[in-house]
C-alpha positions in Angstrom: 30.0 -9.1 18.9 27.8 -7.2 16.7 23.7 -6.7 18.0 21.1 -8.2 15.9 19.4 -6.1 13.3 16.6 -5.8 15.4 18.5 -4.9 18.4 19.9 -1.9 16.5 19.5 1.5 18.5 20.9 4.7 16.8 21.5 7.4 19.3 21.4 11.4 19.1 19.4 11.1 15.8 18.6 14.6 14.1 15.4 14.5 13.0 14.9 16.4 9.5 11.9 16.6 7.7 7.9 15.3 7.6 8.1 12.6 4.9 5.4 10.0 3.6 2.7 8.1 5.3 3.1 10.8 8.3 6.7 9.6 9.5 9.7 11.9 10.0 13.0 11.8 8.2 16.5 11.1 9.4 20.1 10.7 7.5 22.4 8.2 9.7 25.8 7.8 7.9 24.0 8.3 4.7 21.3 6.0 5.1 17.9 7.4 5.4 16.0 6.4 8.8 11.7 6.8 8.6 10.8 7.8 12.3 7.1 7.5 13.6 5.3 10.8 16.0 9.2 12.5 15.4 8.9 16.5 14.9 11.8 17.9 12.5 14.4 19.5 15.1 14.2 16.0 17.7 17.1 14.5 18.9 16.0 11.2 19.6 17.6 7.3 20.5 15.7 5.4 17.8 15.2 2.0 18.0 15.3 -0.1 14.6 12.7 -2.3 13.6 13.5 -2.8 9.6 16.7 -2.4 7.6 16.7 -2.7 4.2 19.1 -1.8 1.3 18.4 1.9 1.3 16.2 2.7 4.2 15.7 2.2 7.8 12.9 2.3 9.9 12.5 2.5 13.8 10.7 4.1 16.7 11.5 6.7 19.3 13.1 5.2 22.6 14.0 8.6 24.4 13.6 12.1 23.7 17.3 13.3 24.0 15.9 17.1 23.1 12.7 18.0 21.8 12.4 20.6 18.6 11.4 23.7 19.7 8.5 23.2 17.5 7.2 19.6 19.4 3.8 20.0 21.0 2.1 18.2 23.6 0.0 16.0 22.6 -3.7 16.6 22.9 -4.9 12.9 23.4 -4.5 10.6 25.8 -4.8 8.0 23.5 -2.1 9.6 21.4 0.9 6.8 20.2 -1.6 3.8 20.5 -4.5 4.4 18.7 -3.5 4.5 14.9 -5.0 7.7 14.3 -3.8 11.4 15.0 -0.6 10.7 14.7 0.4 14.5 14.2 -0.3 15.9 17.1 2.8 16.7 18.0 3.3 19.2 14.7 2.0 22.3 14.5 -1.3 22.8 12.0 1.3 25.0 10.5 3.9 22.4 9.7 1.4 19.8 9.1 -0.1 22.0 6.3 3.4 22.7 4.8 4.0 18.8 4.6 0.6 17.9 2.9 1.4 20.7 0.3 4.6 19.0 -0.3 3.7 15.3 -0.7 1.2 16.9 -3.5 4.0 18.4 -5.1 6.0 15.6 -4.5 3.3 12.9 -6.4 2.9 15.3 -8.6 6.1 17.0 -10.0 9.1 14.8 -8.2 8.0 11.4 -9.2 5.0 11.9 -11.6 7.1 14.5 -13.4 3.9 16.5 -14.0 4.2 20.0 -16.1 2.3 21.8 -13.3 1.5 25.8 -12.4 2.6 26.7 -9.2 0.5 25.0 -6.7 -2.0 26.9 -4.9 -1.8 27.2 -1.0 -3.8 24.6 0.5 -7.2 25.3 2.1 -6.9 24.7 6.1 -9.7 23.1 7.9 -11.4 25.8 10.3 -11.9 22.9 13.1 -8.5 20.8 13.7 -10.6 19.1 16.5 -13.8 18.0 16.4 -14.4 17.6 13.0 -15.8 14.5 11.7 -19.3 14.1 11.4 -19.2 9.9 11.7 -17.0 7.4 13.7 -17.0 3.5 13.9 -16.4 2.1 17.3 -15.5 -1.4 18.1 -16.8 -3.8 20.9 -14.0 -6.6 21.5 -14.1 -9.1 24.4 -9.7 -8.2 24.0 -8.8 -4.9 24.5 -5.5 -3.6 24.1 -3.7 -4.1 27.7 -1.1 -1.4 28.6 2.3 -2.2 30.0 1.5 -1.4 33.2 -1.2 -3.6 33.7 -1.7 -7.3 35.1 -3.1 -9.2 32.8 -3.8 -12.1 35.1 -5.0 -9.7 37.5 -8.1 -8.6 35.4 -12.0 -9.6 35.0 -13.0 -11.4 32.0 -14.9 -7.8 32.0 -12.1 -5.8 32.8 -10.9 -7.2 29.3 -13.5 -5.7 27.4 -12.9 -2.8 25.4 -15.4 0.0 23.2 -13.1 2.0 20.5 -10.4 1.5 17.6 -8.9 -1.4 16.3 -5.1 -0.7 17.1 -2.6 -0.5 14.4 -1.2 -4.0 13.3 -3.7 -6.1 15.6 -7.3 -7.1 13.8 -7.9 -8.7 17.3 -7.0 -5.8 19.6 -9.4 -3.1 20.5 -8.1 0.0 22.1 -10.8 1.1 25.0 -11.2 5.0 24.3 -12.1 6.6 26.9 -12.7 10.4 25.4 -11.9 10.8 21.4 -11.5 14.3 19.8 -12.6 13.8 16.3 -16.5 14.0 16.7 -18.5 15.7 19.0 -20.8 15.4 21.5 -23.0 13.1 22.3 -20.8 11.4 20.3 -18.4 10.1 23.6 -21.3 10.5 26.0 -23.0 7.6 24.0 -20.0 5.5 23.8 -19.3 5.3 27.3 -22.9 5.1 28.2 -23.6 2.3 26.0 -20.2 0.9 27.5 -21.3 1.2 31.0 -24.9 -0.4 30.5 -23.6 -3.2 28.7 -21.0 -3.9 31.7 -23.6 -3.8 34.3 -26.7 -5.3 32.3 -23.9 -8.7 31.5 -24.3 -8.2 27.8 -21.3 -10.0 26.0 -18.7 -8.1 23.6 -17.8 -9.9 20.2 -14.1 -12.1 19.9 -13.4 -12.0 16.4 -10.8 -14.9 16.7 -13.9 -16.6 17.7 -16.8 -15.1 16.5 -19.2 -15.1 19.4 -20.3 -12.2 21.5 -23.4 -10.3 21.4 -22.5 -6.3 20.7 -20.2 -6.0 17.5 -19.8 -2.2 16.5 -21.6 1.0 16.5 -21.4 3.8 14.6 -22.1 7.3 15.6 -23.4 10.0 12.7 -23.5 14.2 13.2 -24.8 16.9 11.0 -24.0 20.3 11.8 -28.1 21.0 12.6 -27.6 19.1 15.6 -28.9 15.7 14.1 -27.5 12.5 15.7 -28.0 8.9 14.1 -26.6 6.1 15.9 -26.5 2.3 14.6 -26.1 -0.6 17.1 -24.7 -3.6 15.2 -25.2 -7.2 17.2 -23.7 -10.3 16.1 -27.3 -12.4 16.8 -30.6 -11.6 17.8 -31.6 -11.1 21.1 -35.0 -9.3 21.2 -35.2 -9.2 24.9 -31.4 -7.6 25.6 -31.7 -5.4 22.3 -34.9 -3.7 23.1 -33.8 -2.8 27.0 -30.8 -1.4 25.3 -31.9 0.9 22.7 -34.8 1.8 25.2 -32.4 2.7 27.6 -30.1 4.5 25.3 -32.8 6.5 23.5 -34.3 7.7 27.4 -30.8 8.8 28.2 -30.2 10.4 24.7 -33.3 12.2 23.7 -31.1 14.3 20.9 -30.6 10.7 19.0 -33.2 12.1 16.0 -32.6 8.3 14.2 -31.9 5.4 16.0 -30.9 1.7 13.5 -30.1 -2.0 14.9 -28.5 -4.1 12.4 -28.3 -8.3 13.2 -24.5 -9.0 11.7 -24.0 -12.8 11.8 -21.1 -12.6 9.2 -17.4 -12.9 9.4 -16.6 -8.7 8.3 -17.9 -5.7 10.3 -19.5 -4.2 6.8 -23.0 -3.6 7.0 -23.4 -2.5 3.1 -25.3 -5.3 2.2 -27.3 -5.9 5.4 -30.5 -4.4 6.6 -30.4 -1.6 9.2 -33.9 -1.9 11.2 -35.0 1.8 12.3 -36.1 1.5 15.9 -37.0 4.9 16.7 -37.0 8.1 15.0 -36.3 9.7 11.8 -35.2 7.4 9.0 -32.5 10.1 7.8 -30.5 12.5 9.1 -30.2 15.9 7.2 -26.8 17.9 6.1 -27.3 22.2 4.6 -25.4 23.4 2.0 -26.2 26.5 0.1 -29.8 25.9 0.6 -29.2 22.4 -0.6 -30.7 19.8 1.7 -28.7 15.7 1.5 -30.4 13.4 2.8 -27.9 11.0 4.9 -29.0 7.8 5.8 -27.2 4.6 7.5 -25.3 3.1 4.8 -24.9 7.0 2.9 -21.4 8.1 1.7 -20.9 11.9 2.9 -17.6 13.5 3.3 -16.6 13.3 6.6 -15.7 16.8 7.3 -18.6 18.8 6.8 -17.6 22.4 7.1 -14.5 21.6 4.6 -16.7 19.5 2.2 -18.1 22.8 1.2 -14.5 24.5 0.6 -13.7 21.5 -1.8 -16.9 21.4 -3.6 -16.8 25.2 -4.0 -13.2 24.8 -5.1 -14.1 22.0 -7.8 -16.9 24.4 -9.1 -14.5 27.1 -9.1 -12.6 25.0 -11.6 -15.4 23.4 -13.6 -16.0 27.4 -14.6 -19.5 26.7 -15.7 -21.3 29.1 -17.9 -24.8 27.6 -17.4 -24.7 25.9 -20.8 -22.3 22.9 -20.1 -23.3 19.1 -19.5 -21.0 18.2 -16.7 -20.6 14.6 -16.0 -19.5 13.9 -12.5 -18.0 10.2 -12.3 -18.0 8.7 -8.8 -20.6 11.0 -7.9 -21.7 9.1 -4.2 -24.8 10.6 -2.7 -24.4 13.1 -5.8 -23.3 16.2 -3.5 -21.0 17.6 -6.4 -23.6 17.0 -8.6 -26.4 18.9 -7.4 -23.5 21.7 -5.8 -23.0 22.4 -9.5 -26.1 22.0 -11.3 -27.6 25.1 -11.1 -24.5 26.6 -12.8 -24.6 23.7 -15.6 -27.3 22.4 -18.2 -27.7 18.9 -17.4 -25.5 16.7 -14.7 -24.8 13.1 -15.2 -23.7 11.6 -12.0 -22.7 7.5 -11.9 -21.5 5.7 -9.1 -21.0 2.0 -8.3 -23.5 1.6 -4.9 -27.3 1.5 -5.7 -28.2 3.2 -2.5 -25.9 5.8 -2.8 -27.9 6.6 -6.3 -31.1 6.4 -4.9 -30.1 8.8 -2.1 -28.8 10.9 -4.8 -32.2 10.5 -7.1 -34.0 12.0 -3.3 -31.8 14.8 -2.6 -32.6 16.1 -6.6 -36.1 15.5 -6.0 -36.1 17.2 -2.5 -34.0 19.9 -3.5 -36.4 20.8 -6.6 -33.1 19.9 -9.4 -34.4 18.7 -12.5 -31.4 18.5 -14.4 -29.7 15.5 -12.6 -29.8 11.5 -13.9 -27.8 9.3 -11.8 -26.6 6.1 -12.9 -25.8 3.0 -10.7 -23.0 0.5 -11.7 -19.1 -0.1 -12.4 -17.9 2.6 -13.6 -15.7 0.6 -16.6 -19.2 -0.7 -17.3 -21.2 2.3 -17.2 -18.8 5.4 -18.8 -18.5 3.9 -22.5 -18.4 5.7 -26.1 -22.6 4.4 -26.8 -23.5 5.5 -23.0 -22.0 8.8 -24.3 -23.4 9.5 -27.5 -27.0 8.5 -25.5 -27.0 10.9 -23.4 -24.7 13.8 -24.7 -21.1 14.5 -25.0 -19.7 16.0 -21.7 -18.6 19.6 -22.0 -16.8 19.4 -18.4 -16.2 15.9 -16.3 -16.0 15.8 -13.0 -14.0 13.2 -11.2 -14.1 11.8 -7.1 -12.8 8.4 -7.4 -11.5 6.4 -4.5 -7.9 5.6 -3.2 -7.4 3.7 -6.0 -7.5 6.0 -8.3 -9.6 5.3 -12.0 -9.2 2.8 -13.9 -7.6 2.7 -17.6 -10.7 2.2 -19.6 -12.6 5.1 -17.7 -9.4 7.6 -18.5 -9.5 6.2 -22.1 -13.2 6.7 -22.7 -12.8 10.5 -21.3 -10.1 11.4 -23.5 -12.4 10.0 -26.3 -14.7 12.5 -24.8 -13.0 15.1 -25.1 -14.7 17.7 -22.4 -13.5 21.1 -22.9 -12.3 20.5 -19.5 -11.9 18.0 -16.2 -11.8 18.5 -12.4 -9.9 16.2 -11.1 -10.5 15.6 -7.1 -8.4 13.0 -5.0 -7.6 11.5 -1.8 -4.4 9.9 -3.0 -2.1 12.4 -4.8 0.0 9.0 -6.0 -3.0 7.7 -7.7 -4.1 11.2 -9.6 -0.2 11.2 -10.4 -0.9 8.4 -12.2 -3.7 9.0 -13.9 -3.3 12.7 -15.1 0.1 11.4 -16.7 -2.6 9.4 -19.2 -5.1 12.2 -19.2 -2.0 14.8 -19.9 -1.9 13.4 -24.1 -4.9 15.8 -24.6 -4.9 18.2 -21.4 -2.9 20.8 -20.0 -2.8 21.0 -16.0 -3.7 24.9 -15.3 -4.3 25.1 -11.5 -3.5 22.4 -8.4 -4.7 23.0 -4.7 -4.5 20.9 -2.0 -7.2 20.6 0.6 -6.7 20.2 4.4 -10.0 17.4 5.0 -8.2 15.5 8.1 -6.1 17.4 10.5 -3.8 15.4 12.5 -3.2 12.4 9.7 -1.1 12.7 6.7 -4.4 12.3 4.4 -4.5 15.2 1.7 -7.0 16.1 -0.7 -6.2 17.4 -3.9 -7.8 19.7 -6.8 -6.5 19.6 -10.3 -7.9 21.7 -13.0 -7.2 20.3 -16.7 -8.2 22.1 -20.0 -8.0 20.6 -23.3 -5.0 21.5 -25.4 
């Protein structure tokens, strides 16, 4: 008898290439197999979890004989918690990959007319990079094979970290995490620790109750820290002995934010964040530029690299000092102000008010006068009238999300018609997409990839247009 499809195991699989989504790539009898934490060179027993038509997917049961290229991992976390997944690849390799999937999007399936792409920028740190994190407090933590359920505490069962791939309701306990530095652990596992001896509940989110929710843990490369306890009700009496205590043991917390979270999501966009003690902002340096970060502010989340991509996208922009540069999705308006004192006047819009309004300080406290910033939908915002208001863009400059822009915003451009654009993405299939409708008009003269998030298949990428 024939085993179920999900009892399929494939033996002595070759493992060939890095493909999408940071799996590896098999052939078996001329079907392709996806494999997750595989290295190219493995020979691995792979257990299948999905069959389809054209593809397979599975996992690794046994490592028949590694690739001469595996590495150990670096974690112990590493295969449970969803993120890092490359450890076991070489920066080298990893880099090779993330310059192909942009050549992939790009030329292979967008069918792009594309220069050769430049090599991608690699990050200086591949550990310890990230200036914020978002832990977790869950009254169900992940429990590991080799544990006893039965045979732990209702406390035992408590966990402070990530959310596990696939579960919303599992947290996986972290005991030491490499992406942000210290006191970034040291404050987890404290805050852990008093919580466990003090009795102070963790949150269910099948059940909503609990009393500490999630934290989240910010670094500047000054040596700033800003930490933001998130509880799901008030409780003056247990808040205050807890950010007392923390603050005593962590006198380098320079801000220090509480926010009561009584709803059903974790986001705290459109909540107030209390400042208990401390600075109400942390600060981040760039070419004598000072941003202002604050609790709910978008900054990129490696800082050190942030600078290569902004320098790269001002590379592109090629400013003469005469241009009006319009920077769409402009955030905290970092690009913005990074290019203004090579431009004439910079236009930034993005869709969240406070971002603006951090934006609007920075200018003011970095002395630019040659900055507006504009809140609201971008569709909304970006039309022909807003245009002929406030000037006819000689470069644009765009940072939009995942998604991608929308169709109006790419139409309203090409009405434009900006000597040139700077394209920057986090999603090479999106900008695919999108430079295919802003190609009518523009010719694609330089493409480089930039390394923000070593260890994940996450790729940023820098496309220079210029109007044909």
């Amino acid at each position: 008898m024939g085993r179920k499809k999900q009892d399929i195991i494939l033996e002595n699989v070759v493992i060939e290439a890095v493909a999408a989504e940071g799996k590896a790539l098999a052939r078996v009898e001329g079907t392709v197999l996806f494999v997750q934490f595989a290295v190219p060179g493995d020979i691995v027993d792979v257990k299948v979890t999905k069959k389809k038509k054209n593809y397979m997917e599975g996992y690794i049961l046994r490592i028949v004989k590694p690739s001469e290229h595996r590495l150990k991992p670096f974690c112990s976390h590493f295969g449970v918690c969803g993120g890092c997944k490359w450890q076991p690849l070489p920066y080298e390799m990893q880099l090779q990959a993330k310059q192909q999937q942009v050549y992939d999007q790009l030329v292979r399936i967008g069918h792009l007319q594309i220069p050769e792409i430049s090599p991608i920028v690699p990050s200086e740190a591949t550990t310890y990079y990230r200036n914020k994190l978002e832990f977790t407090f869950s009254q169900r933590r992940w429990i590991y094979e080799d544990e006893n359920p039965d045979a732990l505490t209702e406390q035992e069962r408590y966990g402070l970290g990530f959310h596990v791939g696939r579960f919303f309701d599992k947290v996986l306990d972290i005991s030491h995490c490499w992406l942000q530095p210290e006191p970034s652990n040291s404050i987890r596992l404290f805050i852990k620790e008093y919580a466990l001896t003090h009795g102070l509940t963790f949150f269910n989110i099948r059940e909503h109750s609990g009393f500490l929710r999630n934290m989240f843990i910010r670094t500047t490369d000054a040596g700033n820290v800003m930490l933001i306890l998130c509880m799901y009700y008030e409780d003056a009496e247990a808040r205050t002995a807890l950010l007392d205590a923390v603050a005593e043991k962590f006198p380098q917390i320079t801000s220090l934010y509480y926010v009561i979270n009584g709803k059903p999501n974790d986001s705290i966009a459109d909540l107030e964040c209390t400042l208990y003690k401390g600075e109400e902002a942390i600060y981040e340096y760039m070419e004598g530029l000072r941003f202002k970060i604050g609790p709910k502010s978008f900054y990129q989340t490696n800082t050190r690299q942030a600078y290569n991509l902004y320098s790269l996208t001002r590379e592109y922009a090629a400013l003469t000092g005469t241009e009006t540069v319009y920077d769409l999705y402009t955030g905290t308006g970092t690009i913005a102000q990074f290019v203004s004192r090579n431009a004439s006047k910079v236009i930034g819009i993005e869709y969240v008010p406070e971002a603006i309004r951090d934006a609007e300080a920075n200018a003011e406290a970095n002395g630019i006068s040659n900055c507006e910033f504009f809140a609201g939908d971008m569709k909304d915002i970006l039309t022909d009238s807003f245009i002929e208001e406030h000037g006819k863009p000689d470069v644009v400059i765009l940072d939009p999300p995942r998604a991608g822009i929308h169709p109006d915003v790419a139409q309203v451009i090409l009405n434009a018609s900006p000597e040139r654009i700077v394209y920057v993405s986090c999603n090479p299939a999106s900008q695919a997409r999108d430079l295919e409708i802003l190609c009518r008009d523009y010719d694609i003269t330089a493409v480089r990839p930039v390394d923000m998030f070593p260890h994940t298949h996450h790729v940023e990428n820098v496309v220079s247009l210029v109007r044909k």
